[in-house]
C-alpha positions in Angstrom: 106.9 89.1 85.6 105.0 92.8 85.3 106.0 95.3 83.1 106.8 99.0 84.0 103.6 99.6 83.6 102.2 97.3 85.9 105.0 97.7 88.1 104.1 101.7 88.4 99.9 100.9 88.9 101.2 98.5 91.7 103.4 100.9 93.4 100.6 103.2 93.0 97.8 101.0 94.4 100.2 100.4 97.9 100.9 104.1 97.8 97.1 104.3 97.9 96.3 101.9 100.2 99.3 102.9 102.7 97.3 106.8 102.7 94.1 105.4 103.4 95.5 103.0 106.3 96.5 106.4 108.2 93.0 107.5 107.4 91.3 104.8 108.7 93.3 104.7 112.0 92.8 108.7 112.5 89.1 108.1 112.0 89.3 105.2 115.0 90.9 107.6 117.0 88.1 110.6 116.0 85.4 108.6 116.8 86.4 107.1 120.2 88.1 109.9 121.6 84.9 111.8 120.2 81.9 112.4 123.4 78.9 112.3 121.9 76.8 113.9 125.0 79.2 116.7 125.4 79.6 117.4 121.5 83.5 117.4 121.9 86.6 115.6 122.1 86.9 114.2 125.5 90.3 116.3 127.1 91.2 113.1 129.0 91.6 110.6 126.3 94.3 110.3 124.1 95.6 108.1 120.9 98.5 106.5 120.0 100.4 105.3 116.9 102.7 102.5 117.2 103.4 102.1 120.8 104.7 99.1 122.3 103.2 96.9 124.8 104.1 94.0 127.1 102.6 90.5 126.7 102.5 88.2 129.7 103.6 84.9 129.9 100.0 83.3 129.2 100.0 85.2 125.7 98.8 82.3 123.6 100.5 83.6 120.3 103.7 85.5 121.7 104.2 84.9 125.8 107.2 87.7 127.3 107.2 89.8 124.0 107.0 93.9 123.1 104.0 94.0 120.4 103.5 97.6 118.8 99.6 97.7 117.5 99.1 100.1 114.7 96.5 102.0 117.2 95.8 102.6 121.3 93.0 104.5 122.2 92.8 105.5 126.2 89.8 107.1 127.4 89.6 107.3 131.1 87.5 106.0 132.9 86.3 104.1 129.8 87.8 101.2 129.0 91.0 101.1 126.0 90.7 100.3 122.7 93.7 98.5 120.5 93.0 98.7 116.6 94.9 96.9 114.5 94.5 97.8 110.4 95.0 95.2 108.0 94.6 96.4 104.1 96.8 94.2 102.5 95.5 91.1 103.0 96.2 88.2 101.1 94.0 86.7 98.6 94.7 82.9 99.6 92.7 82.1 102.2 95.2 80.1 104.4 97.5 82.9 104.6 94.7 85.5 105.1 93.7 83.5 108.1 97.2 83.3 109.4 97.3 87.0 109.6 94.2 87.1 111.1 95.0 84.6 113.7 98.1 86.8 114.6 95.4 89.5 116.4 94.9 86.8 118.9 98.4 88.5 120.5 96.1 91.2 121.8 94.0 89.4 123.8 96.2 89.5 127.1 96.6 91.6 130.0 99.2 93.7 128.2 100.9 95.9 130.5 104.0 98.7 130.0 102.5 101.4 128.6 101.4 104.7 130.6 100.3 108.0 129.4 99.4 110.9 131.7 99.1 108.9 134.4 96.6 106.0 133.0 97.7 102.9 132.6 96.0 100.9 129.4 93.9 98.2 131.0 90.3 96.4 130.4 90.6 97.0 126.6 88.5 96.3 123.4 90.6 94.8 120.3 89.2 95.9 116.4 90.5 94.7 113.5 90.2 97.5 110.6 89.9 96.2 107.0 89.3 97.6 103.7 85.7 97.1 102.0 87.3 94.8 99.4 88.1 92.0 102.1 85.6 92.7 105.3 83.0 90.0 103.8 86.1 87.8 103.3 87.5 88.5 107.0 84.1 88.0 108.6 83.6 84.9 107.1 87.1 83.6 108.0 86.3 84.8 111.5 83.1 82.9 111.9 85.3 79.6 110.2 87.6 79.9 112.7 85.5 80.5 116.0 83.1 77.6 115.3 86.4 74.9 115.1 87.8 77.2 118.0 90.7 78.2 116.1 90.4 81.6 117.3 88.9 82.6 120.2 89.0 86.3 121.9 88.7 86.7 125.7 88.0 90.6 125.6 85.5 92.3 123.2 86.5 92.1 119.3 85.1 93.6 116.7 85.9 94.4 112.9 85.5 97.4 111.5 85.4 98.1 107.7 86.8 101.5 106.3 86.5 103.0 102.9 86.4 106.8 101.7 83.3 108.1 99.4 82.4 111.3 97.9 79.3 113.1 98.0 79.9 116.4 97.1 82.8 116.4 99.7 85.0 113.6 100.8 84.2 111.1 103.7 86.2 108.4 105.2 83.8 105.9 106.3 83.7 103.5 109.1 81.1 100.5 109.6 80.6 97.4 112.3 80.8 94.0 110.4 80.7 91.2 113.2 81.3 91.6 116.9 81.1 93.7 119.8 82.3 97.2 122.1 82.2 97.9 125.5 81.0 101.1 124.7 77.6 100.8 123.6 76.6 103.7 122.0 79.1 103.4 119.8 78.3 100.1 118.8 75.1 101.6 118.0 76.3 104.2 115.8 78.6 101.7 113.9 76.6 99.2 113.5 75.5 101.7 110.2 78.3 103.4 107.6 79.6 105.9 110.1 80.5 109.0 107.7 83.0 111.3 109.0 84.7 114.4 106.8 87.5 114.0 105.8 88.6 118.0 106.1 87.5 116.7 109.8 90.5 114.6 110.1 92.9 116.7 108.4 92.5 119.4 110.9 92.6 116.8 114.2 95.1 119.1 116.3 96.3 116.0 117.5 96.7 113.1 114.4 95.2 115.1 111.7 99.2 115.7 110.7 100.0 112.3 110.7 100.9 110.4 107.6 103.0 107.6 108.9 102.8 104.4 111.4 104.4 101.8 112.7 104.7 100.3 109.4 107.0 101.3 106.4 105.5 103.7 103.7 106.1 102.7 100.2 109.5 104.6 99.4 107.5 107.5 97.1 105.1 108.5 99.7 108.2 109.2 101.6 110.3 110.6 99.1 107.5 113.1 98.1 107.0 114.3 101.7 111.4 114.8 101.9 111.0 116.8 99.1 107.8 119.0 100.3 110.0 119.7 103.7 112.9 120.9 101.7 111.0 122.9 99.4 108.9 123.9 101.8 112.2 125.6 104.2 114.0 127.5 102.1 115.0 130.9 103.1 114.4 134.0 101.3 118.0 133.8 99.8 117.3 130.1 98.8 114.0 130.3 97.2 115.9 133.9 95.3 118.6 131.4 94.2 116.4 128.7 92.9 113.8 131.2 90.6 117.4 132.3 89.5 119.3 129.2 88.7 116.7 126.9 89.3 118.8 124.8 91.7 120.0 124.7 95.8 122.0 122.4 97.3 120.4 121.5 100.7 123.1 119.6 103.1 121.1 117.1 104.9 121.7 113.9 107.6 119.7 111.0 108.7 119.0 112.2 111.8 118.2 115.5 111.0 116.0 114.6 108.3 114.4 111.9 110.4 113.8 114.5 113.1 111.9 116.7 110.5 109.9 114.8 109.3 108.9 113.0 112.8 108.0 116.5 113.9 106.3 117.6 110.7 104.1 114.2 110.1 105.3 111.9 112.8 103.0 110.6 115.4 102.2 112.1 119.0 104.8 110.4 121.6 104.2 109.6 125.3 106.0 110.0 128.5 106.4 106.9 129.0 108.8 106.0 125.8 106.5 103.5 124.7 106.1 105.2 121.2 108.4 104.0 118.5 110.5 106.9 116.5 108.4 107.4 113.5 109.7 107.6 110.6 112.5 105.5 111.6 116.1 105.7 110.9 116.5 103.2 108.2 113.4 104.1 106.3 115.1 107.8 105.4 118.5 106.3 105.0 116.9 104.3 102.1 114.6 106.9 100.6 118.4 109.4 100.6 119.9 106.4 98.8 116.9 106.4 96.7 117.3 110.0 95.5 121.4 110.1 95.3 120.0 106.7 92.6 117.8 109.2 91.1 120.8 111.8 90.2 118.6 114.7 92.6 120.8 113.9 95.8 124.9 113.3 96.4 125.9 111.0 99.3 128.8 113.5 101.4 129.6 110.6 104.2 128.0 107.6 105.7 124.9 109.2 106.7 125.5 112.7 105.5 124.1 113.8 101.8 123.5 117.1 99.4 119.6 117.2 98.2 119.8 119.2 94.8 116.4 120.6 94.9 115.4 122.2 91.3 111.9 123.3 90.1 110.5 119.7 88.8 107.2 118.9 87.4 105.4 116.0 89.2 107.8 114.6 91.3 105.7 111.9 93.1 105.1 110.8 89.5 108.7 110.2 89.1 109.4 108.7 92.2 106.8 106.1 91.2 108.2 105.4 88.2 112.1 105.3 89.1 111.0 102.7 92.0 109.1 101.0 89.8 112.2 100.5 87.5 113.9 99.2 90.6 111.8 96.9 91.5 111.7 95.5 87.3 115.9 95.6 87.3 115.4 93.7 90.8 112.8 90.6 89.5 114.7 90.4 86.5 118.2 90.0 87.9 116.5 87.3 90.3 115.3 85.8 87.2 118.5 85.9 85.5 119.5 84.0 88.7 117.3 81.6 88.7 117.8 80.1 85.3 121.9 80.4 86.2 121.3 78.3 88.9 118.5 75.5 86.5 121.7 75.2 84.1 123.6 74.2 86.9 121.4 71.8 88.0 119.6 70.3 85.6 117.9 67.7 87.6 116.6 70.2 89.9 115.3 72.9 87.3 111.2 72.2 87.7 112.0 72.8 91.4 114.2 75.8 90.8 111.7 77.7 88.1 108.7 76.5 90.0 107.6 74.1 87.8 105.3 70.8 88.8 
């Protein structure tokens, strides 16, 4: 069982890897939608965070179901591009091939989702990983193709992302193994691809976004509550708080929810095929979290008081009171655990996990 300590450089490291997830789907995006000839974006295409799409009934992993990839890419007349990011992969090699088999959902005439008039059609699938497991993926890939335990119909490739700095930051993007329709950007990928990171922060359209379709780790969105408080105070407030050093901000779900969707939240589409990001139950938790940490009261169901004050570091502390969580959390399953060995006695190997 970790310590704090190890608890907090955990939360830390999925904080991390959560950020540079976002990253590496924004740089997707800013290279596809980027036209090389014309030295611009392109002003039909488009990208997408999170919206849902309709398998058919010859889908050989989930027939007649909504899947949400993490990325859709629609460049008219060009063919679409699904990406799918994967950082967290497990180390065990039967479960990291599970979750890479799962990708085979993809590879279907998906059909439901409609933006500006184009429908998404005749698309490329890429899988984004991390440096630390693209060798690891590939080779899992080339495993699985040879005994035909995965197989892709359309184009596949996977990408590896990592950031470096060379006197400025860069997010880089590389071709491991397989193949685009487009092929001059195939070319370009098939070296590290470095793109600037300022570059991506200023993206009009995604540079903003710091959430997907999956949940943050509970600091990340904590901190970013906190910034839009602090960062929406009237002249009266921010008078008060120099003065007294606190302001009680009444907030709800909803409204908070709203905020943040509009402040960080990713571009939606006519159609309603883009989930509501962050979602409800995300915030919900992440208000709980802070009426736990003594800085917020709960005033109803869904209704709180955020008692902003001048603190030093907050993300710091948000680590480490989640961290503390999670420690009270494994130990009181723990505690559990050898309850239920006294109990049964005969079972007890089985019920601490021993052989």
């Amino acid at each position: 069982m970790m310590d704090l300590t190890e608890a907090v450089e955990a939360l830390r490291i999925d904080c991390d890897d959560y950020m540079r997830t976002v990253r590496a789907l924004q740089a997707m995006a800013n290279e596809f939608l980027w036209d090389d000839s014309a030295r611009g974006f392109s002003t039909t295409g488009r990208a997408y965070f999170g919206a849902s799409l309709d398998t058919s009934a010859q889908n050989r992993i989930s027939p007649n179901r909504k899947v949400t990839p993490d990325l859709i890419i629609m460049r008219p007349p060009d063919c679409s591009i699904l990406a799918e990011a994967k950082i967290g992969l497990p180390g065990k090699e039967a479960h990291r091939r599970e979750r890479i088999r799962e990708i085979q959902k993809y590879d279907d005439n998906l059909s439901g989702f409609e933006a500006d008039g184009c429908k998404f059609r005749d698309h490329d699938i890429s899988l984004l990983v991390s440096l630390a497991h693209a060798n690891a993926v590939r080779d899992d890939l080339a495993a699985m193709e040879k005994v035909g335990e995965i197989k892709f119909e359309r184009r596949f490739s996977l990408i590896r992302f990592f950031m470096t700095e060379e006197r400025k930051t860069w997010f880089v993007l590389e071709l491991v193994s397989g193949s685009l329709s487009n092929g001059k950007k195939m070319e370009k990928l098939r070296r590290p691809l470095q793109i600037d990171m300022e570059h991506l922060i200023r993206n009009r359209s995604f540079g903003h976004v710091k959430f997907y379709d999956a949940e943050p780790p509970l600091p990340l969105l904590m901190t970013e509550i906190h910034k839009l408080v602090l960062s929406s105070l009237t002249r009266e407030q921010e008078f008060r708080l120099r003065e007294t050093n606190q302001v009680d901000i009444p907030m709800t779900v909803d409204e908070m929810r709203a905020r943040i969707a509009d402040s960080c939240g990713p571009m939606s589409s006519s159609a309603g095929r883009t989930p509501d990001i962050p979602k409800a139950h995300w915030v919900k938790k992440a208000l709980e979290s802070f009426t736990g940490l003594g800085w917020a009261t709960r005033k109803g169901r869904e209704a709180y008081t955020y008692h902003l004050k001048r603190r030093r570091d907050p993300f710091t502390q948000f680590l480490k009171w989640c961290a503390q969580q999670q420690c009270k959390s494994a130990e009181e399953r723990e505690r559990r655990r050898q309850k239920e060995a006294q109990k049964l006695p005969l079972f007890k190997k089985e019920i601490l996990g021993g052989g």
